[in-house]
Structure formats: structure tokens, C-alpha cells
C-alpha positions in Angstrom: -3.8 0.3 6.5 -4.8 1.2 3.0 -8.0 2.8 4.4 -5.7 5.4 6.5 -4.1 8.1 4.8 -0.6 8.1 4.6 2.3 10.5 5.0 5.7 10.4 4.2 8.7 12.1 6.0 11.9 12.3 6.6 13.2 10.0 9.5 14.3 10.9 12.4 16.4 9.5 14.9 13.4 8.2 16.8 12.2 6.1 14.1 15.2 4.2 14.0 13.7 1.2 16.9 10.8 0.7 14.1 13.2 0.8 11.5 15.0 -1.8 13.2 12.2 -3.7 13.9 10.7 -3.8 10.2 14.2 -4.5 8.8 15.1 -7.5 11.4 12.8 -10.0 9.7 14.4 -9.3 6.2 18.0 -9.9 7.5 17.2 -13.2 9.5 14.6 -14.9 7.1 15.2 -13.9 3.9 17.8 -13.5 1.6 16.4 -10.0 0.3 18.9 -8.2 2.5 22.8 -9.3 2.7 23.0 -8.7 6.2 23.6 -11.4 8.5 22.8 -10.1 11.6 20.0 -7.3 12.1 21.2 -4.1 13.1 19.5 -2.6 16.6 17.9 0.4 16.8 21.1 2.4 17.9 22.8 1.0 15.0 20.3 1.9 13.0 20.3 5.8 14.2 23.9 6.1 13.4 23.2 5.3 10.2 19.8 7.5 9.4 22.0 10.4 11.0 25.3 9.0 8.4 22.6 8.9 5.9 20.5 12.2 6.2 24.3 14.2 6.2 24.4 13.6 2.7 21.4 11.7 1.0 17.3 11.4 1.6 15.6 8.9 4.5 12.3 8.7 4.3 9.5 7.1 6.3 5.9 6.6 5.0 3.4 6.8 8.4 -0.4 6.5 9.0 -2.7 8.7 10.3 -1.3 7.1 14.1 2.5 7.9 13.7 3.1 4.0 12.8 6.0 3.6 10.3 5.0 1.4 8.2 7.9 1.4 5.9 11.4 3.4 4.5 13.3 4.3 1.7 16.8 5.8 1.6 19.5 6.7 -0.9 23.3 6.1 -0.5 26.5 6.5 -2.6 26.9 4.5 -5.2 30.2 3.8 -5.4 33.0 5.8 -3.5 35.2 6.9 -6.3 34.8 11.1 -6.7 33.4 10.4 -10.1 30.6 8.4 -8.6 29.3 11.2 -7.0 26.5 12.1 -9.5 25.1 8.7 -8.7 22.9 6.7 -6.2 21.9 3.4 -5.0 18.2 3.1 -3.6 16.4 0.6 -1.2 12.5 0.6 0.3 11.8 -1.7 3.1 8.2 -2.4 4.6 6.4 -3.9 7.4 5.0 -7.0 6.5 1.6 -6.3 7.0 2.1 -3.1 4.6 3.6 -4.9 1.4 1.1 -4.5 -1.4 -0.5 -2.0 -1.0 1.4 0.8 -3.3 3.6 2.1 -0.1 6.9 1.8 -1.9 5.7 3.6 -4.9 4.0 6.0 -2.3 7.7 6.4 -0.7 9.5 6.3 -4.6 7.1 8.5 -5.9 8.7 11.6 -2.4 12.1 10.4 -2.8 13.1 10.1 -6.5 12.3 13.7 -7.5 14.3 14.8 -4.2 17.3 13.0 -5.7 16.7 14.6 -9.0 17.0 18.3 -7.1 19.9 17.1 -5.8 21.5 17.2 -8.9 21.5 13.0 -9.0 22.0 11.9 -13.1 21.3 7.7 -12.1 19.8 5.8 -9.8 20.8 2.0 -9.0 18.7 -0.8 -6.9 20.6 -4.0 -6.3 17.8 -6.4 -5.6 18.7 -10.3 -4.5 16.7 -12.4 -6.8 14.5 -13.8 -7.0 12.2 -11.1 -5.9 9.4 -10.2 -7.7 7.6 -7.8 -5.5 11.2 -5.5 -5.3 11.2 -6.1 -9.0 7.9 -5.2 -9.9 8.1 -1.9 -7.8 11.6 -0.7 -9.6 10.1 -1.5 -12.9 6.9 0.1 -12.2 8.9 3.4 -10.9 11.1 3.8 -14.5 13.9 1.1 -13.5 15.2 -0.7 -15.8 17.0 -4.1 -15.8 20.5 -3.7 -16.8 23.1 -7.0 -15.4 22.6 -10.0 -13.1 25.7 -10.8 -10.5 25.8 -14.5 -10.2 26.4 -16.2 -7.2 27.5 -12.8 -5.1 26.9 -14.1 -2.1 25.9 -17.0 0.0 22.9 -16.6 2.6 20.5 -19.1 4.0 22.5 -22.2 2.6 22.4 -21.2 -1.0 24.4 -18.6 -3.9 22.3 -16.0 -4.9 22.5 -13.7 -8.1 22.0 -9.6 -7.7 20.6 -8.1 -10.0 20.8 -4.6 -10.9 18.2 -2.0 -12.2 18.8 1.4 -13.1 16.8 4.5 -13.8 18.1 8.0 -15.6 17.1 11.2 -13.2 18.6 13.7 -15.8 19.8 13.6 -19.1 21.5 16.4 -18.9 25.0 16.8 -20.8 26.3 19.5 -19.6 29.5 19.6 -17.0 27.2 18.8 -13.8 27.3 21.0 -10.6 28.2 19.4 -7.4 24.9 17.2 -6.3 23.2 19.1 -2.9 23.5 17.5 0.4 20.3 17.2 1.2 20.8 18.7 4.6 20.8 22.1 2.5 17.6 20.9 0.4 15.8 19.7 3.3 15.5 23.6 5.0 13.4 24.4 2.6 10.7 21.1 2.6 7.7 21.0 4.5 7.4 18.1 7.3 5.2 16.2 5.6 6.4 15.3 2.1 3.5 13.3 0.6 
């Protein structure tokens, strides 16, 4: 993989079976994801199309078309006076972890957010985790509270704990944050 170059996107409703398929492991074997049961591929359209309406999905490819991993952004809380701020997640094959993808796909989607109009950026990550960890650190995050014993998967509480990064630090009165439908006319199809 890390001999092919690689190209990020923005997903389409045709990715979502790979999607699902890269994801499924996560929710059944691990406690990374709170999900219980993995989503299927239609499930996980509906929710790239839900997503792309307002916020960024990515994909990161190689030179075949393989996704080999994703990173989206969502509300991060649905109060109006949230608005300004997001919640991230990257997800990646197994056989891609390590190998500077989710930077790759951090490195496309965090400016996006920032011509948005985003101010903050938040990543829950289920601990421990040190790979998740070391990628939000490495992109800017910082570690700001710990919820213990949120939630109960694979016989055991775990904590989540929560990183966050500045994407303006603008004070001014903020205009309303883009959909990225309206930012996405204007990007080429290949992001990075």
C-alpha cells in the first residue's frame, strides 16, 4: 500500500459497501466504535448522503480505486449555537493502519472545515487507543476531559476521552459555516 500513491476524495454513494466493510470489524471486535451492530452498506449510504448535505466525507484510495480508509465530520452538538463546531472520526482498513493514511485524510479534510467557517474540532476516541490518540495529537488536537465509564461494550466500562483542536481564532461575530455541498462545486475530484 504505501508504495502506491494515494488519493483522497469525497465519497460517494458507491463507496458506502467498503465503507461498511472496513467499519464492521471495528463495531464487532473492538470497543473503538460504540456501535453494537455494524451498519450494512445501505445504511451506510444514507448516512454519507445525510452527511455530505451538510459536512465533508472523505475517502483516501490507491492507484486501483481500493478505499482503504475514511474520514467524516458531523455536528457536534445539536443546539443552534453549536453550529460553529464539529466532531471528527477516521476509520481504516486493517491492512492500511500505520502507514500515515489518517493524517493523509486529516491533512484534505481539516482545512475544508476551516473554509467552512468551522471555529473547533472535537474527536471522542474510546480509550485506550493509542494509534487514534497519536494521530489527533499529531494533527494539532489536544487532550482536554476523560468520560468515565460512558459506556459498556465487550463486557467492560470504558472512558471517552475527548480531544480538541482550534480551526480559527477568530473573534469576530462568525458568519453562518458553509454547507459543504456549496464548497464542494468548486473542488477538484481528487483532493490529495
Amino acid at each position: 500500500m504505501s508504495q502506491q500513491p494515494i488519493a483522497v476524495r469525497v465519497a460517494r454513494a458507491e463507496d458506502a459497501a467498503v465503507i461498511a466493510a472496513i467499519y464492521a470489524p471495528i463495531v464487532r471486535d473492538t470497543a473503538i466504535s460504540f456501535e453494537t451492530e455494524p451498519p450494512n452498506g445501505e445504511e451506510m449510504a444514507r448516512r454519507i448522503a445525510s452527511t455530505l448535505a451538510t459536512h465533508p466525507w472523505l475517502v483516501a484510495e490507491d492507484a486501483d480505486g481500493q478505499v482503504l480508509g475514511y474520514a467524516y465530520a458531523s455536528k457536534h452538538q445539536e443546539r443552534g449555537a453549536y453550529r460553529w463546531s464539529v466532531n471528527v472520526s477516521a476509520y481504516l482498513a486493517q491492512a492500511a493502519r500505520g502507514q500515515g493514511l489518517g493524517r493523509r485524510l486529516y491533512g484534505v479534510m481539516l482545512p475544508l472545515l476551516r473554509r467552512q467557517g468551522f471555529r473547533r474540532a472535537f474527536a471522542g476516541i474510546a480509550l485506550p487507543n493509542a494509534a487514534s490518540v497519536g494521530l489527533h495529537e499529531a494533527m494539532g488536537f489536544e487532550a482536554m476531559a476523560v468520560y468515565p465509564d460512558v459506556g459498556f461494550k465487550l463486557g467492560a466500562w470504558r472512558d471517552v476521552g475527548w480531544w480538541s483542536l482550534a480551526l480559527s481564532q477568530d473573534d469576530e461575530p462568525p458568519a453562518e459555516p458553509v454547507l459543504f455541498p456549496v464548497l464542494a462545486r468548486d473542488l477538484p475530484g481528487r483532493l490529495g
